[in-house]
N, C-alpha and C positions, 0 to 999 in steps of 0.2 A: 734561606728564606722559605724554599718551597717545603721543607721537612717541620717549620714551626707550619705554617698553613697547615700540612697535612693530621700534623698534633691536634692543630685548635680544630680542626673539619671533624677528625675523630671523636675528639670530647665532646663535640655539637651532635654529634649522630646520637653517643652513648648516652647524653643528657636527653635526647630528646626520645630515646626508648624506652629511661627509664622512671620520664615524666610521664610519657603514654601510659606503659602499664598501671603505675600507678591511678592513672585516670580511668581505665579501663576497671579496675576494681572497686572503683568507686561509683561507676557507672552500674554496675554487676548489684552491689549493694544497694543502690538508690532505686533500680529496678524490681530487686528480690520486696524493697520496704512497701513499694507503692503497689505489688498485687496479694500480700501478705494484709494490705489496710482494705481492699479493696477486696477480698474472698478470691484471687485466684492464682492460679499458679506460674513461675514464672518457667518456662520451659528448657532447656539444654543448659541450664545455671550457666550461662555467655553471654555477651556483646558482640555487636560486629561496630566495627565502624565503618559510618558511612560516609564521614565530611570534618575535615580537619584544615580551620582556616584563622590567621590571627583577627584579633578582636579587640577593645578596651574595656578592662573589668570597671566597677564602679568609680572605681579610684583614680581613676584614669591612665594605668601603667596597660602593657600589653599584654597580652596572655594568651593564648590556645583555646581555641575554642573547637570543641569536639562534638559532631554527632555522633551517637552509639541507638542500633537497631538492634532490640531484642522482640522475643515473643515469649507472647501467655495464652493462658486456654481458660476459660471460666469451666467448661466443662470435661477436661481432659481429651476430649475425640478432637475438636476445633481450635487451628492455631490461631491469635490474632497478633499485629504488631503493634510495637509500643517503644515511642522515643524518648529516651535520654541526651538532653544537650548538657556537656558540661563547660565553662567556661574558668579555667584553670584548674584551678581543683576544685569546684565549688560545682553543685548542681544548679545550673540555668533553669531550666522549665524540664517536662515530660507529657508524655502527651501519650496514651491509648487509641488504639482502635476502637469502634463504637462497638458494642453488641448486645444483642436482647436479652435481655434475662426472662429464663420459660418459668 
């Protein structure tokens, strides 16, 4: 009994890394689109995450809901941050830091 546990705890770890990365690259992309539409550039081509908690997608099944922290620069000298929430594989909302345009 405790070696199927350890099986199924395994495949849940393995499932759930290589649901992340998957979401991490989506994040990476959804970031890269939104300062590409927006004239600026997206910085270290990454995410970090920063908040990973379950949620209900519209359907009402559960699913993973991810923050991911990246940064842009409008001007290349100044970094600003900018969030990506994704909730399964699907882009939630994003959200920029504000800054002036000279």
């Amino acid at each position: 009994m405790a070696e199927i546990l350890s099986v199924l705890t395994m495949a849940a770890l393995v499932w759930l890394w290589y649901d992340s990365m998957r979401a991490r690259e989506r994040a990476v992309s959804a970031g890269k689109q939104v300062c590409a539409r927006d004239g600026l550039q997206f910085l270290d081509d990454t995410v970090q995450i920063v908040k990973l908690w379950p949620a209900r997608n519209p359907d009402g099944r559960m699913a993973l809901r991810r923050t991911y922290r990246f940064e842009f620069s409008d001007d290349g000298a100044q970094r600003r941050g900018g969030v990506v929430v994704m909730l399964g594989a699907q882009v939630e909302s994003f959200e920029l830091e504000s800054f002036l345009m000279q």
